[in-house]
C-alpha positions as CSV (number, residue, x, y, z in Angstrom):
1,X,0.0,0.0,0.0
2,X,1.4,3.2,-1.0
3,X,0.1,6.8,0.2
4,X,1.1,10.3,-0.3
5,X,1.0,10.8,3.6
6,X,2.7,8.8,6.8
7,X,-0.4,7.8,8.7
8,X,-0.3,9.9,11.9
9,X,-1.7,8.4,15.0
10,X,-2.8,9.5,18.7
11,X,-2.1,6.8,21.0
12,X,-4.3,6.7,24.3
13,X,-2.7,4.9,26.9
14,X,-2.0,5.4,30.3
15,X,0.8,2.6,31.2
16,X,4.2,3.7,30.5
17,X,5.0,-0.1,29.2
18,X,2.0,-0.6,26.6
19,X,3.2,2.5,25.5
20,X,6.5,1.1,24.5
21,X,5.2,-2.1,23.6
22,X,3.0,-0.4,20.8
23,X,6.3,2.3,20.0
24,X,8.0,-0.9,19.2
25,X,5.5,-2.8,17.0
26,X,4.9,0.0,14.9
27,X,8.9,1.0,14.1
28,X,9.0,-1.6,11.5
29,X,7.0,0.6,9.4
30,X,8.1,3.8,10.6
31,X,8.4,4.9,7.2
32,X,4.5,4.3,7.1
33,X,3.1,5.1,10.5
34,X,4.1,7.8,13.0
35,X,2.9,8.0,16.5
36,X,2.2,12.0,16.6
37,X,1.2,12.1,20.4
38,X,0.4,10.0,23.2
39,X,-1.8,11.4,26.3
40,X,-2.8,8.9,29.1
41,X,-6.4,10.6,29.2
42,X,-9.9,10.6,27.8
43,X,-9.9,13.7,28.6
44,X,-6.7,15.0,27.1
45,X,-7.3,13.4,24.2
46,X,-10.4,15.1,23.2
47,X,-8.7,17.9,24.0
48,X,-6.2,17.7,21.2
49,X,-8.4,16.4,18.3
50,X,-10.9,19.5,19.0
51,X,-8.0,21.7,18.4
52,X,-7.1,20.0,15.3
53,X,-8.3,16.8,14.2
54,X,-6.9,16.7,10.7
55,X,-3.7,16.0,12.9
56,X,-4.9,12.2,13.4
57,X,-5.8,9.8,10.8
58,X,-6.1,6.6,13.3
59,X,-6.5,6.7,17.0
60,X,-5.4,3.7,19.1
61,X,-6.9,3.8,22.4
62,X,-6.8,1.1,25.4
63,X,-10.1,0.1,26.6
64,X,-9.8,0.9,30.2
65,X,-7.7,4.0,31.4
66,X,-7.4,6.0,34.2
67,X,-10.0,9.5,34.1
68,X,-13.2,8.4,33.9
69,X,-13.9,8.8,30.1
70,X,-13.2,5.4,28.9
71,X,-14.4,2.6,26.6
72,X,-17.6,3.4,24.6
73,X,-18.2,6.9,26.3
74,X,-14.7,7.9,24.7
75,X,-15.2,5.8,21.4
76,X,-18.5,8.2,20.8
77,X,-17.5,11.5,22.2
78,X,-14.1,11.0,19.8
79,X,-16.6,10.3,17.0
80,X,-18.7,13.2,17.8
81,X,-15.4,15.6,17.3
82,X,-14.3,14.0,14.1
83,X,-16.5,11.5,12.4
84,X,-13.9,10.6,9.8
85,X,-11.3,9.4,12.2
86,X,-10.8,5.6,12.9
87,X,-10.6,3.9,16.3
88,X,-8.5,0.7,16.6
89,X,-9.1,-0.2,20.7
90,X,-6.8,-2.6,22.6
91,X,-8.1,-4.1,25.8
92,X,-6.4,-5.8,28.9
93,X,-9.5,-7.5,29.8
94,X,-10.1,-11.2,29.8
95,X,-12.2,-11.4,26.4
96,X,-11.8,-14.1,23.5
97,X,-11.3,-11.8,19.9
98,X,-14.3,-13.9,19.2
99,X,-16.7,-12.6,21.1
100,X,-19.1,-11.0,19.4
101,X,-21.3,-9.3,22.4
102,X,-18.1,-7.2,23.5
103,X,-16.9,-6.7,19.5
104,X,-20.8,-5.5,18.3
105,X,-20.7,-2.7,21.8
106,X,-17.6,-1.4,20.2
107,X,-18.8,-1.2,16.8
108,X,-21.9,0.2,17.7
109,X,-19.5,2.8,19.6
110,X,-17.9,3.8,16.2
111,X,-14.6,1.3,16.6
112,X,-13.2,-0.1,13.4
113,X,-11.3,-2.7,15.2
114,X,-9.8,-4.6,18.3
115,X,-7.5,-6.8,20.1
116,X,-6.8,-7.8,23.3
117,X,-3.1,-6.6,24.9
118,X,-2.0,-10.4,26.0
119,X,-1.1,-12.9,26.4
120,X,1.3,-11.6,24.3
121,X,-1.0,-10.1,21.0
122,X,0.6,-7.1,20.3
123,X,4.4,-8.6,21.2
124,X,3.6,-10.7,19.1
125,X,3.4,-8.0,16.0
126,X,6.7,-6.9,16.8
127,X,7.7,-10.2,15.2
128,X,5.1,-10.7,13.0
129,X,2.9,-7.7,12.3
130,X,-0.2,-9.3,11.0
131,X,-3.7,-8.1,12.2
132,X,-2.8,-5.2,14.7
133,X,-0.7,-3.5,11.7
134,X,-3.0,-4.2,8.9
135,X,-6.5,-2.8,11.1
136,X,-4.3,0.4,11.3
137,X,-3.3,0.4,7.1
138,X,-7.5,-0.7,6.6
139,X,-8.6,2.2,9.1
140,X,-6.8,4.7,7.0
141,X,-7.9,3.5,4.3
142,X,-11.4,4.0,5.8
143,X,-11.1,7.2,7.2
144,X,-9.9,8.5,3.7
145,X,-13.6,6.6,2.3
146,X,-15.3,8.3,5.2
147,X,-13.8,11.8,4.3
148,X,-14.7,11.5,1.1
149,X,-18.5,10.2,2.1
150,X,-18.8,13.3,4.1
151,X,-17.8,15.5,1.5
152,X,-20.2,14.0,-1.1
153,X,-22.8,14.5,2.0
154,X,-22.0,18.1,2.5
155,X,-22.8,18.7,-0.7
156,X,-25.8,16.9,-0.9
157,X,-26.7,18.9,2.3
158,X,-26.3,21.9,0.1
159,X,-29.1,20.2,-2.6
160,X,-31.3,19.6,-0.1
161,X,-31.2,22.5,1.7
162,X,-33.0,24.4,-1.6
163,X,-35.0,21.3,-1.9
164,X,-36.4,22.0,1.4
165,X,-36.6,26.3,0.6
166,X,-38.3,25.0,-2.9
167,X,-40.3,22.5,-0.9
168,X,-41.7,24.7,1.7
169,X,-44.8,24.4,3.6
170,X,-46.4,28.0,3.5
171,X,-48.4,28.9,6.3
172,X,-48.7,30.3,9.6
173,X,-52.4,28.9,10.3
174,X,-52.9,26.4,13.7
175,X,-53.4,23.6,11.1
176,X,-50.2,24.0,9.3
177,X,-48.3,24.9,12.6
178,X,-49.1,21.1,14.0
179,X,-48.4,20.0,10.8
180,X,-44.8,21.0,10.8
181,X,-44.2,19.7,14.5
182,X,-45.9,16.2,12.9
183,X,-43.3,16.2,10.1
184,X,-40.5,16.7,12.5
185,X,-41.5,14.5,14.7
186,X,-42.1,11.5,12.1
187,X,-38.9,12.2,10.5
188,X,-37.3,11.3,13.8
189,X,-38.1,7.4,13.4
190,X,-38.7,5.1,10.7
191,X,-42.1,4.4,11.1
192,X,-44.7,3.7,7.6
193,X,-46.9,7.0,7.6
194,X,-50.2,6.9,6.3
195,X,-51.3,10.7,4.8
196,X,-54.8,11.7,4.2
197,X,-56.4,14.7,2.6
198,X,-58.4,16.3,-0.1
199,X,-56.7,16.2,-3.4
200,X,-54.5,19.2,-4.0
201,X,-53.5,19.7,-0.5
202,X,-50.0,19.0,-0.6
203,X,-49.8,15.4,0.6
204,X,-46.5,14.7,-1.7
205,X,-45.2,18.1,-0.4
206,X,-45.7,16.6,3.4
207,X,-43.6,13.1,2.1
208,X,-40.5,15.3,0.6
209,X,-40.6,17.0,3.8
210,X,-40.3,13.9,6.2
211,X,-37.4,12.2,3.5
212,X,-35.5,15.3,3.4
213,X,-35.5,16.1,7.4
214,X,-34.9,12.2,7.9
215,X,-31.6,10.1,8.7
216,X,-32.4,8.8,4.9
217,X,-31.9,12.2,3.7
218,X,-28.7,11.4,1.3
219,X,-30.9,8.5,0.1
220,X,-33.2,7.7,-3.0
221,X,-37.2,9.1,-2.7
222,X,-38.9,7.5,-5.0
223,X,-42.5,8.7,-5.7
224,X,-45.2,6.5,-7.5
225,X,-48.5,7.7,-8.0
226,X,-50.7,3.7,-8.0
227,X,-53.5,5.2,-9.8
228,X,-51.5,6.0,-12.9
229,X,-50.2,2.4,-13.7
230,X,-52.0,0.0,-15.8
231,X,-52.8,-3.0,-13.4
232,X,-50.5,-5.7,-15.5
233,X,-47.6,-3.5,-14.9
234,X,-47.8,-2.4,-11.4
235,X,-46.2,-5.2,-9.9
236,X,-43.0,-5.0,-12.4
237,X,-43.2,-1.6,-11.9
238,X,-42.7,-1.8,-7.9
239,X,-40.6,-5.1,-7.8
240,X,-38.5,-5.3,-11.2
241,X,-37.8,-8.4,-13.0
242,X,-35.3,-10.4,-14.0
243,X,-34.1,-10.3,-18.0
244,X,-36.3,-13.4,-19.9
245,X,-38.8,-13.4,-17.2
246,X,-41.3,-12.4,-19.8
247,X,-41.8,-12.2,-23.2
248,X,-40.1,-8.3,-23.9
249,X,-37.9,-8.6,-21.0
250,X,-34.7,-8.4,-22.8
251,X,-32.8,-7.0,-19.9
252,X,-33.4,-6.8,-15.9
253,X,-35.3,-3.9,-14.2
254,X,-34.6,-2.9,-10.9
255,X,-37.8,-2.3,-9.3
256,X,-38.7,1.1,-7.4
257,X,-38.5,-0.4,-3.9
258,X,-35.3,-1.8,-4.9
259,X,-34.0,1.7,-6.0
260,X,-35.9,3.2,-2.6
261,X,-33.5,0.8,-0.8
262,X,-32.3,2.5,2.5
263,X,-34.3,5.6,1.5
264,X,-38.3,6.5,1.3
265,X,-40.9,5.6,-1.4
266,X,-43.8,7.4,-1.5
267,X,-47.1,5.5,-2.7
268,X,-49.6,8.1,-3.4
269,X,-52.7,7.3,-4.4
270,X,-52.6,3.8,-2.5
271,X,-56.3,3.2,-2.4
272,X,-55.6,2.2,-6.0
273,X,-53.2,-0.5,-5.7
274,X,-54.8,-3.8,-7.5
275,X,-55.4,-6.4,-4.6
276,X,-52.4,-8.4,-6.2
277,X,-49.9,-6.0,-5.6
278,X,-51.7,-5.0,-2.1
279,X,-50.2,-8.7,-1.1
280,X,-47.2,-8.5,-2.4
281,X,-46.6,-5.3,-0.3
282,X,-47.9,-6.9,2.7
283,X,-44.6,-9.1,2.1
284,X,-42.3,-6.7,1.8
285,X,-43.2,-4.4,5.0
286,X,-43.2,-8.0,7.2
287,X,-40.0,-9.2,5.6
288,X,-38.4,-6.6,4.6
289,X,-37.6,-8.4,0.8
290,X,-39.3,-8.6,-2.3
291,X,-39.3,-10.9,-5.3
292,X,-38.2,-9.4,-8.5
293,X,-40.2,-11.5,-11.4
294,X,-38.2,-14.9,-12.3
295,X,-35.5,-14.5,-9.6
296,X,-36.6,-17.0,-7.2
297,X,-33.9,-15.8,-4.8
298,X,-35.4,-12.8,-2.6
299,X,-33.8,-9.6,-1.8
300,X,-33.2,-7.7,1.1
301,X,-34.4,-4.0,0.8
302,X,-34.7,-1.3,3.9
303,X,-37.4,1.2,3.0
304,X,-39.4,3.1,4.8
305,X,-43.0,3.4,3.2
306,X,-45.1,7.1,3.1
307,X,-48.5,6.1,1.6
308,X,-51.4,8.6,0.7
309,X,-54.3,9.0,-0.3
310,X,-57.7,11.2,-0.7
311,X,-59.9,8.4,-0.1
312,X,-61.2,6.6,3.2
313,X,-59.0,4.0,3.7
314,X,-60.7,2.8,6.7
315,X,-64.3,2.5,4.3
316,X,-62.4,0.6,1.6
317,X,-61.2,-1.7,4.3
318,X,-65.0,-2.3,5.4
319,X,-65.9,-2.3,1.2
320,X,-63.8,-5.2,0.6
321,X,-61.5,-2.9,-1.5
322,X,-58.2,-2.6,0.7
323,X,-56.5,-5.3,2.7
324,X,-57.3,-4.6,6.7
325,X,-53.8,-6.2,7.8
326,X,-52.1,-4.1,5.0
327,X,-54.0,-0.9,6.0
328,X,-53.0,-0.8,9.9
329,X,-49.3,-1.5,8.7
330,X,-49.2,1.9,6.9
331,X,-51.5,3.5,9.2
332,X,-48.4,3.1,11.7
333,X,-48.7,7.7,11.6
334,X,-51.5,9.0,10.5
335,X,-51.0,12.5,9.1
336,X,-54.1,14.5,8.1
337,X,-53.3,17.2,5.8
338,X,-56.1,20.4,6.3
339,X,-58.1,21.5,3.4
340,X,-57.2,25.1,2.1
341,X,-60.7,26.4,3.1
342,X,-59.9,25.6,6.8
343,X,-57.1,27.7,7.3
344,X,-58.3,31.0,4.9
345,X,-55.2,33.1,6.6
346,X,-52.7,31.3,4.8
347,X,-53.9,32.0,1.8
348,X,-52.4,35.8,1.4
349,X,-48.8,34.1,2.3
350,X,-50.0,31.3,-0.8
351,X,-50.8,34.0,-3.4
352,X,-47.1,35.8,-2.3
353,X,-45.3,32.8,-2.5
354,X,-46.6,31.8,-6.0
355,X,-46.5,35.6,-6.9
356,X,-42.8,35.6,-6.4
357,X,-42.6,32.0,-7.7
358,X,-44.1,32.5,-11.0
359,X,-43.2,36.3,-11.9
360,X,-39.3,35.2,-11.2
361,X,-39.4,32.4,-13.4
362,X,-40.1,34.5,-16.5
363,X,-38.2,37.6,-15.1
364,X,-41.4,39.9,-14.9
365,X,-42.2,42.6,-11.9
366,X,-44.3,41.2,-9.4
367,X,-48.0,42.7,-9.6
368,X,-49.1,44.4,-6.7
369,X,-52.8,42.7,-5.2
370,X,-55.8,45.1,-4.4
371,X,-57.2,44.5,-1.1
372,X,-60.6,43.6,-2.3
373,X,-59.0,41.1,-5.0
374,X,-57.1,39.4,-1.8
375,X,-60.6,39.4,-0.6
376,X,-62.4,37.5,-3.1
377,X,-59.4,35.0,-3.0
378,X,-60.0,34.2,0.7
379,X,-63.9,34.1,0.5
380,X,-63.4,31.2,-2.2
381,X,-63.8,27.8,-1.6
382,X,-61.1,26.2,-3.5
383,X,-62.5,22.5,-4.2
384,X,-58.6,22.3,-5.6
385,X,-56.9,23.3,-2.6
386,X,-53.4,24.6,-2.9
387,X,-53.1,23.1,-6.4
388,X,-56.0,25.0,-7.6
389,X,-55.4,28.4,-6.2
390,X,-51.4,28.0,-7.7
391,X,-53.5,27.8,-10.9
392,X,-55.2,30.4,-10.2
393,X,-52.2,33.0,-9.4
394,X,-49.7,31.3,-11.8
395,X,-52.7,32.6,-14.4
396,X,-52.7,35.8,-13.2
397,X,-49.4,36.2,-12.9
398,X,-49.1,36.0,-16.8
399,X,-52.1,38.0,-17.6
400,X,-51.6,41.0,-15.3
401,X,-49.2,43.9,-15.1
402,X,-49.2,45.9,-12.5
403,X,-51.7,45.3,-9.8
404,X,-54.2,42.3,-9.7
405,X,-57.7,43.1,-9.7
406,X,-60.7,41.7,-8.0
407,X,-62.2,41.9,-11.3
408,X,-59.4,39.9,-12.3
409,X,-59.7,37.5,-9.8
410,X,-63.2,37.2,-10.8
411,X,-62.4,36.9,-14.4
412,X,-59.7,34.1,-13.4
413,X,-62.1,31.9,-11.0
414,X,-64.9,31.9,-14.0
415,X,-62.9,29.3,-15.2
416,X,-63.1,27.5,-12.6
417,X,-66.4,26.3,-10.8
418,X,-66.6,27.1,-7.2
419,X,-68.2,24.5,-4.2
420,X,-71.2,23.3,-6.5
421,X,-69.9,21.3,-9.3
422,X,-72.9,22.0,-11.4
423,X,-72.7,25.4,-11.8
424,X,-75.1,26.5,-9.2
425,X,-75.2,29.6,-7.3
426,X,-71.4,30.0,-6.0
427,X,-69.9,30.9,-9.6
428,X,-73.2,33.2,-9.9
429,X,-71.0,36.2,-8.0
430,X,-68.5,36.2,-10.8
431,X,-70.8,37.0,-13.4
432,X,-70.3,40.2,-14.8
433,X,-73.9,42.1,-15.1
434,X,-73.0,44.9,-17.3
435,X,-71.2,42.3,-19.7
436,X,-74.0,39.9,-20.5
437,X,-73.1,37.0,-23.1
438,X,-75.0,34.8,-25.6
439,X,-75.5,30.9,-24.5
440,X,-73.1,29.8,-27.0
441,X,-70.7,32.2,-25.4
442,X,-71.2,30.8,-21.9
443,X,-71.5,27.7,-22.8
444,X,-68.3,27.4,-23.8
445,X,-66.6,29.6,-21.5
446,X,-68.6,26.9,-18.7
447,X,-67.2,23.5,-20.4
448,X,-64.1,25.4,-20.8
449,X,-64.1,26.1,-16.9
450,X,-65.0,22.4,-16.0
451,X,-62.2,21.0,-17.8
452,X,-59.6,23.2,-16.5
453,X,-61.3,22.2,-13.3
454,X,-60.7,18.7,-13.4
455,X,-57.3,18.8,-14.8
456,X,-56.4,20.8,-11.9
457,X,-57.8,18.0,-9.9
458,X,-55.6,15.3,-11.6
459,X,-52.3,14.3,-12.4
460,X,-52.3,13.5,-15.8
461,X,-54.5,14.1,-18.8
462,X,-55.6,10.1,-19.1
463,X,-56.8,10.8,-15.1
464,X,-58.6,13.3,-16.4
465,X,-60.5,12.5,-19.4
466,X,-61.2,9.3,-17.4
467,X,-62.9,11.7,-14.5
468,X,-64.7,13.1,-17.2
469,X,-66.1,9.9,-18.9
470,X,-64.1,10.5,-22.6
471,X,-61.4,8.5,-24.3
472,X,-58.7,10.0,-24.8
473,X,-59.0,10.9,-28.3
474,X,-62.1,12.4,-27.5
475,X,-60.8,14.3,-24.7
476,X,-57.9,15.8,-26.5
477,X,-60.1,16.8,-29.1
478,X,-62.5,18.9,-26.8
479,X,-59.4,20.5,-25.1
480,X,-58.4,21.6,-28.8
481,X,-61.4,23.2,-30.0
482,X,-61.8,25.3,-26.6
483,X,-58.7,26.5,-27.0
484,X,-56.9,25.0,-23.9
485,X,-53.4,24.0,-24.4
């Protein structure tokens, strides 16, 4: 092994003898290896690697010393200063190398390795410098691994910090305050999470927010919306398969809990998963493995499991549509997120944050909103929720200059139906009396509003032409000749 650097190590020991014993084992690769400083303390030791811990590469330390701070107390608290650096322990006491109870504590601790002091282990390296020598060569090589892990990591610390100021919950309402102390509070464990709430409300936005704020953080999310895969494929989809397990399968697919491994998938819409599939995942969260499609060996995966949905779980338990033992696995946290038209005083702090959103992405001033327009935002109902009413500004962001208007709010929530879905008296206050418009007019202005309406509501444009009882074709074609893009 050849390095650019002599290994530099701090040597904790407090008997004057095992001192030399370990000055004389390690002179036969002086050339490699250089004792920098021996202290006889815990104490003392800390002291020196929290003035300058890119002095150490490996620290050998004896199990039991004199001070107090000893053992695992010591192994952590060094750990704590300077996560990169590798521990190799020796130990006077009376333990067989194999034990595995005393070897696991030190581990655990944040040790890379150990040996016991006699009879005679580490005279023994003087002569022939096997295992003692070689853990100190393989810590270094670990700690310049670890270095470079937490560099990668302090970038990726970087990239999630905008993810979390892009990902943002906006609000300052009772709702949304408990909300937040939820999120931090399930992203302290590894629990499944079940999250509920009207469509639009922000239920992927909650899942990002646990991920990102979790020990997984430097790990895959993986989002799947269940709804949106064709039933055949869903189980390929979520497991992979193996190349020739199927007529087409010309190479192997990793499937999306196998790419979530050690990170978080999110299964939104999970009402939706076929009964098929609902078994298979039963499987997974009791064994923690999945089968990939012709593999007959299983796989090991670590994932923790965010489901959603806007649908009563518990009714589709009682309706025979949803497994009961798989629903109270994910319904390990349940996390309700609030309709917009429960917590109206968010919505000025919405309309800002989608106003400055929207007008910087195309480099345009930022209108200025009347007080009577912010007005007939908050008396709305928005059916959409926070999906809808981005719509909504994101519209009149592009069609207004300098100030936003009530009658432009008016004008912009024509085109969307308010609380009665068939047109009934709620979208009557945005008529405009003094402009009165032929049926033909209105009617098309109305179908126009109903199927940006439901698009808002879905994901995708096969979600919603199903919502709306067309085939695709058909849908398309309807969206074409009212002009919406």
């Amino acid at each position: 092994m050849i390095y650019n650097k002599i290994i530099q190590i701090l040597l904790v020991e407090d008997e004057g003898y095992d001192v030399r014993r370990v000055r004389n084992t390690l002179k036969l690769f002086e050339d490699s290896i250089h004792i920098q400083d021996v202290v006889s303390t815990g104490t003392h030791a800390l002291g020196l690697l929290a003035k300058n811990e890119n002095n150490y590469d490996v620290v050998i330390m004896d199990y039991q010393i004199a001070g107090g701070l000893m053992g695992e107390n010591l192994i952590k608290k060094i750990k704590e200063i300077s996560p990169a650096i590798q521990i190799v322990v020796i130990t006077k006491m009376t333990v067989n190398i194999t034990d595995f109870n005393f070897a696991n504590k030190l581990i655990k601790a944040g040790a890379f390795w150990y040996c016991t002091k006699y009879p005679g282990d580490i005279e023994d390296f003087i002569y022939q410098p096997t295992d003692f020598i070689l853990s100190i060569f393989n810590a270094f090589e670990k700690k310049l691994l670890e270095q470079e892990r937490l560099k990668s990591n302090k970038k990726l610390s970087k990239n999630i910090e905008n993810i979390l100021e892009n990902k943002t919950i906006i609000g300052k309402s009772k709702q949304i305050e408990e909300l937040k102390i939820q999120i931090e509070k399930c992203a302290q464990n590894n629990a499944n999470i079940l999250i509920t709430g009207d469509s639009g409300t922000g239920k992927e936005l909650v899942a990002v927010n646990i991920h990102y704020k979790s020990s997984r953080k430097f790990e895959n999310f993986v989002a799947i919306n269940c709804g949106s895969i064709p039933t055949d494929l869903i189980e390929s989809e979520l497991f992979g398969y193996e190349k020739g397990a199927f007529t087409g399968a010309g190479s192997k697919k990793p499937g999306l809990f196998e790419i979530a491994s050690h990170g978080t998938i999110f299964l939104d819409e999970i009402a939706d998963l076929p009964m098929h599939a609902q078994v298979k995942l039963l499987r997974v969260i009791q064994e923690g493995e999945i089968e990939k499609i012709g593999r007959t060996e299983k796989i090991k995966v670590d994932v923790r499991i965010i489901a959603a949905t806007n649908k009563n779980l518990g009714q589709e338990v009682v309706d025979k549509k949803f497994r009961e033992d798989l629903f109270y696995r994910l319904n390990v946290v349940p996390i309700k997120v609030p309709s917009l038209k429960n917590r109206g005083e968010d919505i000025p702090l919405l309309v800002e944050h989608f106003l400055n959103k929207f007008c910087s992405d195309v480099s345009k001033a930022k209108p200025a909103v009347e007080e009577k327009a912010m007005e007939a935002l908050m008396h709305y109902d928005w059916p959409g929720n926070v999906r809808e009413l981005m719509n909504v500004i994101q519209r009149l962001s592009f069609n207004t200059e300098n100030k936003i208007t009530a009658a432009d709010v008016n004008n912009s929530l024509i085109y969307l139906p308010g609380t009665n879905r068939k047109f009934g008296t709620r979208i009557m206050e945005f008529f405009n009396s003094s402009e009165i418009l032929s049926w033909r007019e209105m009617e098309s202005i109305l179908k126009g509003s109903y199927f940006t309406f439901v698009r808002d509501q879905s994901e995708s444009d096969a979600e919603a032409a199903k919502k709306l009882g067309l085939a695709p074709p058909n849908y398309h074609r309807m969206c074409k000749e009212l002009g919406l893009k």
